[in-house]
N, CA, C and O of each residue as an XYZ file, in Angstrom:
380
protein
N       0.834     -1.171      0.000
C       0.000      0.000      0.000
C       0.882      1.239      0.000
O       1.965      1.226      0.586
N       0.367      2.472     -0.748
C       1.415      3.661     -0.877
C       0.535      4.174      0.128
O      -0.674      4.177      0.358
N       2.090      4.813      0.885
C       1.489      5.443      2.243
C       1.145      6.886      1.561
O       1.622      7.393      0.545
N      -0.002      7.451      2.608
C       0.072      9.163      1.751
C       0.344     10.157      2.211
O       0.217     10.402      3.410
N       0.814     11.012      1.292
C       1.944     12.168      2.131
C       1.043     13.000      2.918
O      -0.099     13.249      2.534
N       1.617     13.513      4.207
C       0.790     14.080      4.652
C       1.326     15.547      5.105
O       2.523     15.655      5.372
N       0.564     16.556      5.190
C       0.895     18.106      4.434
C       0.661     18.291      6.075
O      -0.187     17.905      6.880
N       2.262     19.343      6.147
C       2.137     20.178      7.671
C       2.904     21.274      7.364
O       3.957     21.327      6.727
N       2.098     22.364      8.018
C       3.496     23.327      8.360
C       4.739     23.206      8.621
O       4.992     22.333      9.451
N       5.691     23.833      8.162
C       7.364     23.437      8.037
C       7.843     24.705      8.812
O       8.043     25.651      8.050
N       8.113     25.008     10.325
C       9.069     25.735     10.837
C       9.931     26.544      9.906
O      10.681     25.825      9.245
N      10.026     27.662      9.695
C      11.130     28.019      8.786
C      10.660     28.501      7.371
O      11.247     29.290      6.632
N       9.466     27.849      7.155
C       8.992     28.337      5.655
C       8.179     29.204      5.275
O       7.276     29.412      6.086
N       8.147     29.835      4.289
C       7.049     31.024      3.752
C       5.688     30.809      3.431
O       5.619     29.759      2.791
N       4.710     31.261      3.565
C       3.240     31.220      3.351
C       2.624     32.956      3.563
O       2.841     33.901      4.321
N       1.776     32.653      2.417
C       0.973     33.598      2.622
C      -0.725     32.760      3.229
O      -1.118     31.610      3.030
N      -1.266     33.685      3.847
C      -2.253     33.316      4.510
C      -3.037     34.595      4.277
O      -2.720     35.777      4.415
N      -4.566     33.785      3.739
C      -5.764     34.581      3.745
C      -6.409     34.705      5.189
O      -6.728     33.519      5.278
N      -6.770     35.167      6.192
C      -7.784     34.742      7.068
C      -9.005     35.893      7.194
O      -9.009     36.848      6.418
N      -9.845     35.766      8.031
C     -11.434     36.621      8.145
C     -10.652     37.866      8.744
O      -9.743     37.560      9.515
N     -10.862     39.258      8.511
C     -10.244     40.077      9.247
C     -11.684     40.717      9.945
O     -11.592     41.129     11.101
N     -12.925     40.796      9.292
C     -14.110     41.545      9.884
C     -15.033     40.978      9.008
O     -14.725     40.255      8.061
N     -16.242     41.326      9.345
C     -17.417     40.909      8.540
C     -17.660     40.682      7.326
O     -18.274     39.785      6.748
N     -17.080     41.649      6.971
C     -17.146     41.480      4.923
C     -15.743     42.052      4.610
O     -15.698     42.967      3.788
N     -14.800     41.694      5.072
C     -12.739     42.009      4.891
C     -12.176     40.511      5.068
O     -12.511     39.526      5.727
N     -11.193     40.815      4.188
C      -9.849     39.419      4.873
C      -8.845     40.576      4.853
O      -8.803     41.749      4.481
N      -7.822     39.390      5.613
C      -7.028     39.700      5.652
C      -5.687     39.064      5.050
O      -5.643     37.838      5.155
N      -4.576     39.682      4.432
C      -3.404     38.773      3.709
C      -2.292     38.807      4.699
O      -2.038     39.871      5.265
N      -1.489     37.541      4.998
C      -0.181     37.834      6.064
C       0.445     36.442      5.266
O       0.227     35.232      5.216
N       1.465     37.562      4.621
C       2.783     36.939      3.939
C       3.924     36.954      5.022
O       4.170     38.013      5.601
N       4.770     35.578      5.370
C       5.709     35.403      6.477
C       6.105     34.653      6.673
O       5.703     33.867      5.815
N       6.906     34.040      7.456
C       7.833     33.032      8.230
C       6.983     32.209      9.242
O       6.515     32.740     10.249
N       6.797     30.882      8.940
C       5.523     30.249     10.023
C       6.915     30.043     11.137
O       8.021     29.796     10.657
N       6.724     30.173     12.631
C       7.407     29.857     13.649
C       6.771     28.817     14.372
O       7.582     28.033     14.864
N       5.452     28.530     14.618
C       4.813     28.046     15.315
C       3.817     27.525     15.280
O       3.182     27.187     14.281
N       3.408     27.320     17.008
C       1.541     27.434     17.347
C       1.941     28.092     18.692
O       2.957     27.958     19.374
N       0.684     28.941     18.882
C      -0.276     29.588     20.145
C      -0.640     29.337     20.720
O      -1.429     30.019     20.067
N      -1.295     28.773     21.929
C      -2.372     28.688     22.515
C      -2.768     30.327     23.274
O      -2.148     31.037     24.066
N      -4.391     30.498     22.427
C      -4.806     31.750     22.781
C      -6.091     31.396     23.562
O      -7.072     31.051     22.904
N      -6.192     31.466     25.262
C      -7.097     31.149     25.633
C      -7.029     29.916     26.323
O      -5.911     29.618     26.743
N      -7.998     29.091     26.551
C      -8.091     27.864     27.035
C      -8.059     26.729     26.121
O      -7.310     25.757     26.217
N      -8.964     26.945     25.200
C      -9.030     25.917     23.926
C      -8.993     26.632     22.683
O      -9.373     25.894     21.774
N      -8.688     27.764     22.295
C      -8.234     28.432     20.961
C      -6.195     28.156     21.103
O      -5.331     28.031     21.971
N      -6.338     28.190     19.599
C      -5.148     27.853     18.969
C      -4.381     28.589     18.016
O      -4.743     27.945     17.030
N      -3.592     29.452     17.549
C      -3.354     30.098     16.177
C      -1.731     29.770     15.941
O      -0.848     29.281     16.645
N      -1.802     30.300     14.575
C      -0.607     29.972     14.131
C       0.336     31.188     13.952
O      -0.067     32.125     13.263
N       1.938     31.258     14.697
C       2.726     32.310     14.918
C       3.710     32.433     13.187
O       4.310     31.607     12.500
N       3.417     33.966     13.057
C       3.801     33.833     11.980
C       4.900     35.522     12.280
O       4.730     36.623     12.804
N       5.895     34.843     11.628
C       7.345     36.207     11.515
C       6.864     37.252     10.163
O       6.426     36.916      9.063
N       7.008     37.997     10.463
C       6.245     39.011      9.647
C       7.990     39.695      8.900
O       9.045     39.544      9.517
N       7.912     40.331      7.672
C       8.933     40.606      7.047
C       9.268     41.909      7.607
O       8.398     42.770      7.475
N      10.265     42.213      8.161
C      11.044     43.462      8.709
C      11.796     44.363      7.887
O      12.838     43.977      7.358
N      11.368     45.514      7.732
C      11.760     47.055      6.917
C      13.545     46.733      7.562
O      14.436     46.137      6.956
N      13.611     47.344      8.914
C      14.915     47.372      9.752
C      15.235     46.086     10.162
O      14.498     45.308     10.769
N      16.671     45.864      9.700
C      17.354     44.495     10.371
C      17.781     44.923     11.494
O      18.569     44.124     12.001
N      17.613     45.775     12.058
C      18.096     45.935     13.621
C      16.438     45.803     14.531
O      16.337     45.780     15.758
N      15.599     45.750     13.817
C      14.210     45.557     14.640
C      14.029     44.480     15.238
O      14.519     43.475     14.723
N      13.520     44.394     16.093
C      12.651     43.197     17.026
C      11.869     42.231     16.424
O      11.014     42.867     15.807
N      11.725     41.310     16.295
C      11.074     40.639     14.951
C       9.075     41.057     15.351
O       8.412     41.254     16.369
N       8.884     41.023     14.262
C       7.444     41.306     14.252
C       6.887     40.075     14.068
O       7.243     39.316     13.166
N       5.676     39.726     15.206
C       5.041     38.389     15.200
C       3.470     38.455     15.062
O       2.925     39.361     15.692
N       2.707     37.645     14.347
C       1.179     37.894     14.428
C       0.990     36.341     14.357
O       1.552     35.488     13.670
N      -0.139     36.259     15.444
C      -0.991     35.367     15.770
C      -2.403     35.430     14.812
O      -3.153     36.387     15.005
N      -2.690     34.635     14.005
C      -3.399     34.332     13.533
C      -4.704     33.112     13.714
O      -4.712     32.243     12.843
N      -5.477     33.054     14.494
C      -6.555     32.004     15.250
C      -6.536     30.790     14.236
O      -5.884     31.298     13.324
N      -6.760     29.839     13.926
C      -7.228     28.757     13.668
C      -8.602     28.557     12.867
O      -8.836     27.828     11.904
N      -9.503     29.508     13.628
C     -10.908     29.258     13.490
C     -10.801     30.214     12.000
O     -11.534     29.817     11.094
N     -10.106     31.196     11.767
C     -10.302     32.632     10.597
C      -9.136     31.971      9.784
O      -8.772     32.500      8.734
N      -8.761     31.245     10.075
C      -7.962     30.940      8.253
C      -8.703     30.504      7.194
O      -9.110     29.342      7.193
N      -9.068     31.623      5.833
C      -9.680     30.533      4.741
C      -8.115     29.591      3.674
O      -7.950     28.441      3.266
N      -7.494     30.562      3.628
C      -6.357     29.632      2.650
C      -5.229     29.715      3.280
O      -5.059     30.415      4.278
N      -4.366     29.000      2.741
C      -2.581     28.828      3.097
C      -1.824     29.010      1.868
O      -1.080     28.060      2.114
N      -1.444     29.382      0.889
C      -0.461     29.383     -0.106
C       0.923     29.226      0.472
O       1.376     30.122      1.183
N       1.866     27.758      0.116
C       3.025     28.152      0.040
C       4.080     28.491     -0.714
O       4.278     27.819     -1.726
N       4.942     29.549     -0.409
C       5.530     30.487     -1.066
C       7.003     29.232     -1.565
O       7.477     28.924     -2.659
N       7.338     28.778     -0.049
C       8.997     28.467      0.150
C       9.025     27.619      1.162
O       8.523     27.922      2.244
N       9.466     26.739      0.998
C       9.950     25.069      1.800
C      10.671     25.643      2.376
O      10.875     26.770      1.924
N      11.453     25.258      3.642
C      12.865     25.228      4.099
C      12.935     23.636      4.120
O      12.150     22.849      4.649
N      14.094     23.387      3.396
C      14.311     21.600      4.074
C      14.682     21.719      4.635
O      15.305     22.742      4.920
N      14.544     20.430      5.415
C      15.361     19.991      6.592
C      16.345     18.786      6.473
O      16.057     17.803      5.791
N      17.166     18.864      6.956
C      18.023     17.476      6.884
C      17.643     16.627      7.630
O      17.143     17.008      8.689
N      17.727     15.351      7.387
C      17.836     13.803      7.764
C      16.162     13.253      7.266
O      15.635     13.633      6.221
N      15.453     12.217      8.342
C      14.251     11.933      7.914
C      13.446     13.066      8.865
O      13.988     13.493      9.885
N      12.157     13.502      8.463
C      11.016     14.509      8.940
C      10.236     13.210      9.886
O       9.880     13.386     11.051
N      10.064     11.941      9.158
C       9.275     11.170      9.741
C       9.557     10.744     11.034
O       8.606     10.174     11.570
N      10.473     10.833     11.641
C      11.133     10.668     12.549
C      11.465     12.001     13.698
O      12.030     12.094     14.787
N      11.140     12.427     13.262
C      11.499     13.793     13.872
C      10.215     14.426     14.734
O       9.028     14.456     14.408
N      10.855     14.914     15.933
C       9.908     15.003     17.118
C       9.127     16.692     16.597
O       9.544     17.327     15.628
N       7.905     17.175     17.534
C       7.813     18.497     16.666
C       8.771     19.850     17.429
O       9.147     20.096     18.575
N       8.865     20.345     16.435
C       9.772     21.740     17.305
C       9.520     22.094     18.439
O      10.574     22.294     19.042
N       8.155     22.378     19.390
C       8.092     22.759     20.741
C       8.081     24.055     20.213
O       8.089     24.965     21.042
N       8.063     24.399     18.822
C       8.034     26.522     18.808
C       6.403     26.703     19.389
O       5.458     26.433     18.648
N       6.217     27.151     20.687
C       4.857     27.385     21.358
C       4.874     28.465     21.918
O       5.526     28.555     22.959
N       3.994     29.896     21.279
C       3.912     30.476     22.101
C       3.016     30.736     23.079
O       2.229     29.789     23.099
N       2.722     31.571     23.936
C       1.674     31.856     24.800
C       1.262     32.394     25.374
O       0.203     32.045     25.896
């Protein structure tokens, strides 16, 4: 049986993301996925590095909920070396 690939966020890689910004708006956030969130007790979002004007700046981070994502486009892989299948998850959590 062919096993089937199965699609995750990659630490390190580019995406643009559509999500709900208001009633009749989205919103676009092109960036660096770092993570997950926990916002709340049982909400979840995904931490995303936002592209910086100044390389001497603080990195800019936006939390994006779970529940308001309509799409994911990815831009840019980062590989990783050795096997993925094997590999424990990053622990990037913020909170």
């Amino acid at each position: 049986m062919v096993k089937k690939e199965e699609w995750k966020l990659i630490d390190g890689s580019r995406y643009k993301i559509l999500s709900i910004a208001g009633r009749e708006s989205s919103l676009e956030t092109e960036g660096i996925f770092r993570g997950y969130a926990t916002i709340g007790i049982e909400e979840a979002g995904l931490v995303i590095e936002l592209p910086s004007e100044n390389k001497e700046s603080v990195e800019n981070l936006r939390i994006i909920p779970l529940h308001a994502i309509l799409a994911i486009d990815v831009l840019d892989i980062k590989q990783h070396e050795g096997k993925d299948e094997e590999k424990e998850p990053s622990g990037h959590y913020y909170g």
